[in-house]
C-alpha positions as CSV (number, residue, x, y, z in Angstrom):
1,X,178.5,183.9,60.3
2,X,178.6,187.6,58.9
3,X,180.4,191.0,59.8
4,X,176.8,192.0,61.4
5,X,177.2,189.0,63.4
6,X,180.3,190.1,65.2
7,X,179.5,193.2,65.2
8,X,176.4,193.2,67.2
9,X,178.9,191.1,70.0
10,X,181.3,193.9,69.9
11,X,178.5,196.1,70.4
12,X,177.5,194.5,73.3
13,X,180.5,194.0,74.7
14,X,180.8,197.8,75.6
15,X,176.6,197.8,76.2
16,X,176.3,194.6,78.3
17,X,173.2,196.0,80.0
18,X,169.5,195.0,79.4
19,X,168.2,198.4,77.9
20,X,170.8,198.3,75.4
21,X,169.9,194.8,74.8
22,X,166.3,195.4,74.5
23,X,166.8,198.5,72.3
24,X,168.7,196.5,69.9
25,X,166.8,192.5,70.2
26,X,165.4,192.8,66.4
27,X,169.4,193.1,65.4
28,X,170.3,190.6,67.5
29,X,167.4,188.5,66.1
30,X,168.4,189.1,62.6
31,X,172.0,189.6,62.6
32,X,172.8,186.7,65.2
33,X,170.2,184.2,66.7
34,X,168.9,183.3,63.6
35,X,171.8,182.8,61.3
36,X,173.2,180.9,64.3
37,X,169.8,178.8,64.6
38,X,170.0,177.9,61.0
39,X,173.6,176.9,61.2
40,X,172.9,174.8,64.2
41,X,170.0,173.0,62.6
42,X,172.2,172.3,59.3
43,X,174.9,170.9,61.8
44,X,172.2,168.6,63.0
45,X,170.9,167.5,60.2
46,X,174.6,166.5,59.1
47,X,175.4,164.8,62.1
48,X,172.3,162.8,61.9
49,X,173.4,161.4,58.3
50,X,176.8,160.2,60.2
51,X,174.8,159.1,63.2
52,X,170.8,158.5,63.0
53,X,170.4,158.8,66.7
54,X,171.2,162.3,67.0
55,X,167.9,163.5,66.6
56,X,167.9,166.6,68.9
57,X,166.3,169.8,68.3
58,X,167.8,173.5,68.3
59,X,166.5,174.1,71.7
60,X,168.3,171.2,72.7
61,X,171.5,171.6,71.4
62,X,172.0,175.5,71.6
63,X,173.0,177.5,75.1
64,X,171.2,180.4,75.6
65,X,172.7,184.1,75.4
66,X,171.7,185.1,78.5
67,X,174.3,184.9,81.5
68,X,173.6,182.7,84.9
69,X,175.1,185.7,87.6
70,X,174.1,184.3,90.3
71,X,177.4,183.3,91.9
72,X,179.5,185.4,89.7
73,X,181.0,188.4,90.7
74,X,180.8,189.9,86.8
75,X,176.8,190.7,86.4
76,X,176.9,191.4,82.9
77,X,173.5,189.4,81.9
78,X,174.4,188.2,78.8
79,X,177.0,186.5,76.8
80,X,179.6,187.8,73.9
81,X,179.1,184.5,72.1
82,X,176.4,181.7,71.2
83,X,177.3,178.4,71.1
84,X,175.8,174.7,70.5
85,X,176.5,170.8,71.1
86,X,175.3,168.6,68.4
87,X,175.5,164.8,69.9
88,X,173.4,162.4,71.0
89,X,171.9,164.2,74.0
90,X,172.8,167.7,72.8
91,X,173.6,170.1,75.6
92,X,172.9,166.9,78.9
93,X,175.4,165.1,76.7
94,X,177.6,162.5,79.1
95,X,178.6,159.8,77.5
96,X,178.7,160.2,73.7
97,X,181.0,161.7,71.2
98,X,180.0,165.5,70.6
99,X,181.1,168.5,68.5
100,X,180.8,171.5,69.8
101,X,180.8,175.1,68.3
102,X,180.8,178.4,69.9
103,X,181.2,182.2,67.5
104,X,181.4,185.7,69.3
105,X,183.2,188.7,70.7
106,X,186.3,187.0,71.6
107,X,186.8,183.3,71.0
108,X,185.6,181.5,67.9
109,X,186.6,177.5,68.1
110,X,185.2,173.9,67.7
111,X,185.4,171.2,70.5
112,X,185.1,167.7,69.9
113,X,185.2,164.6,72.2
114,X,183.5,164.2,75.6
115,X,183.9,167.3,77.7
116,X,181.8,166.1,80.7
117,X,181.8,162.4,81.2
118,X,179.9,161.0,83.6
119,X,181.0,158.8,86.4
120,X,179.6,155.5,84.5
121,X,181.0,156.8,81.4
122,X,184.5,157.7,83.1
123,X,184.4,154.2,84.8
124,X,184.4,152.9,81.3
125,X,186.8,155.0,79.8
126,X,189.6,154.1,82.3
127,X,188.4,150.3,82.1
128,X,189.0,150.7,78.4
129,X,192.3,152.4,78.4
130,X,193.6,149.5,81.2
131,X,192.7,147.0,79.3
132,X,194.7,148.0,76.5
133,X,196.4,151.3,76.5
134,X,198.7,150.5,73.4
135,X,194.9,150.5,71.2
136,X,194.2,153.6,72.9
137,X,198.3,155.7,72.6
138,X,197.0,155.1,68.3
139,X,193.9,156.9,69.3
140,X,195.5,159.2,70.7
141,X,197.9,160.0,68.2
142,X,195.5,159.4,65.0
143,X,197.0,161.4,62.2
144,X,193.5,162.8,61.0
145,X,192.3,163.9,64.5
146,X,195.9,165.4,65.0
147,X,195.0,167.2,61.6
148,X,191.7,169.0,62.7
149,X,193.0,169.5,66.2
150,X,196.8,169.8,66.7
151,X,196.7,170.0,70.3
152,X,195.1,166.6,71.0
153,X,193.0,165.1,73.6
154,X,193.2,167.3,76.8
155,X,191.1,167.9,80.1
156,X,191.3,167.8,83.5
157,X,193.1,165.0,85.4
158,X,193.2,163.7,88.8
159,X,196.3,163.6,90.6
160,X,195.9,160.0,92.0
161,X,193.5,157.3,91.8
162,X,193.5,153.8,93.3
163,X,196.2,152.0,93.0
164,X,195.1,149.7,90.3
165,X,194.5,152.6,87.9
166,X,198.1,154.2,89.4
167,X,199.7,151.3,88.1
168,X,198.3,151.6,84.6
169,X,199.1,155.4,84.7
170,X,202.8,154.8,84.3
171,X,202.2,153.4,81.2
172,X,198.7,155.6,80.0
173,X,198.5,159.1,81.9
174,X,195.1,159.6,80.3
175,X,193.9,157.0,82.7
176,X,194.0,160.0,84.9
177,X,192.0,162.3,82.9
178,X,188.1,163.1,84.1
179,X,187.6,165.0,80.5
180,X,188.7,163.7,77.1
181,X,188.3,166.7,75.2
182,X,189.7,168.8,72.0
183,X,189.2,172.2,70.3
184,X,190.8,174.7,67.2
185,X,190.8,177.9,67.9
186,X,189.4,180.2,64.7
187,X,190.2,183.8,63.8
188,X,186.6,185.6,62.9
189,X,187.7,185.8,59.6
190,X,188.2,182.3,59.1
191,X,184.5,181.9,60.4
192,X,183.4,184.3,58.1
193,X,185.1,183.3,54.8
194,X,183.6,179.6,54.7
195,X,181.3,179.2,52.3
196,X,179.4,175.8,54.1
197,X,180.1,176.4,57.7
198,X,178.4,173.8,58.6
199,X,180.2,171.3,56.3
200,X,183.1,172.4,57.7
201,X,182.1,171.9,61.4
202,X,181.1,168.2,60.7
203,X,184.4,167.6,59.2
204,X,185.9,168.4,62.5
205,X,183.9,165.2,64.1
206,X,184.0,163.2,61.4
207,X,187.7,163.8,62.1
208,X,187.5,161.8,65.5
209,X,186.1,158.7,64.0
210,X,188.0,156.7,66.2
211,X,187.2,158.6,69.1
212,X,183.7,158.3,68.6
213,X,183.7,154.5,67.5
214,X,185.9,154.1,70.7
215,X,183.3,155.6,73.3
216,X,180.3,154.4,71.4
217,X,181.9,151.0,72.1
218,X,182.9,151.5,75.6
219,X,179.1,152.6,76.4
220,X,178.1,149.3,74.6
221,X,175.8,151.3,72.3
């Protein structure tokens, strides 16, 4: 990523309208989609080396710039920031161990783990953890994924669940958790400095190596 990258996003943060957008679609072309488009296809091609059935393409991976308004009461149409999933599924991803990159206006981080598990997938998870939720505190508290991503594995938990899974919440509160998920946050000049972006973006998931190997194993794959 490059100062013309951000500054188009800055730009369009004050013009978030389609004529500006259309006046100015070679820059963003240029200066943004296809420098991020690259990057996301070396991020692939990476993450296929570490695991040969991520074969997804751009398309599949990347989220689009323009904004879904339709229930939202802010009707600016497009985004401040372009972002990808490299995984297994890319972007329908449910049950496999993802990275996750996102550059713009505003916020600039990576996310690893499994931000929207399914209900098979979640089934599994808690199974997992109850069956042994010493094996999966030392996952949690892995000294290289606590290296790329102080803050740990976070998401959304329930309040209760049945009362077999209450019982093993005393001893594992993640048993509660409906997303298992992690990010770093990234100044825009720390985006900008790296010389192999990509490189550095796979080291983040090759970071949660036990993570991964944990749900690949849990989805008996």
């Amino acid at each position: 990523m490059t100062e013309a990258y951000y500054r188009f996003f800055k730009q369009l943060a004050a013009n978030n309208n389609r004529d500006w957008f259309q006046a100015h679609k070679d820059e963003y072309l240029s200066n943004v989609f296809t420098p991020f488009k690259a990057l996301t296809e070396e991020v692939i091609v990476r993450m296929n080396d570490i695991d040969p059935n991520i074969q997804i393409t751009f398309k599949e991976s990347a989220f689009r710039i323009y904004r879904d308004v339709r229930f939202s009461k802010d009707k600016s149409p497009y985004k401040l920031w372009l972002g990808a999933v490299v995984g297994r599924k890319g972007r329908k991803n449910t049950q496999y161990p993802e990275i996750y990159f996102q550059f713009g206006y505003e916020q600039n981080f990576i996310g690893a783990g499994l931000y929207r598990p399914d209900k098979t997938t979640l089934q599994n998870i808690r199974t997992a953890i109850a069956d042994d939720p010493q094996a999966f505190d030392e996952i949690l508290h892995d000294k290289e994924m606590l290296k790329y991503f102080p803050k740990g594995i976070q998401g959304e938990c329930n309040k209760r669940l049945s009362k077999e899974w209450m019982a093993v919440a005393a001893k594992q509160a993640y048993i509660l958790n409906k997303q298992f998920f992690t990010y770093k946050e990234l100044s825009k000049q720390e985006v900008i400095s790296k010389s192999n972006l990509a490189l550095f973006i796979t080291k983040h998931y090759l970071a949660m190596q036990r993570w991964n190997q944990f749900l690949i194993e849990i989805n008996n794959v």
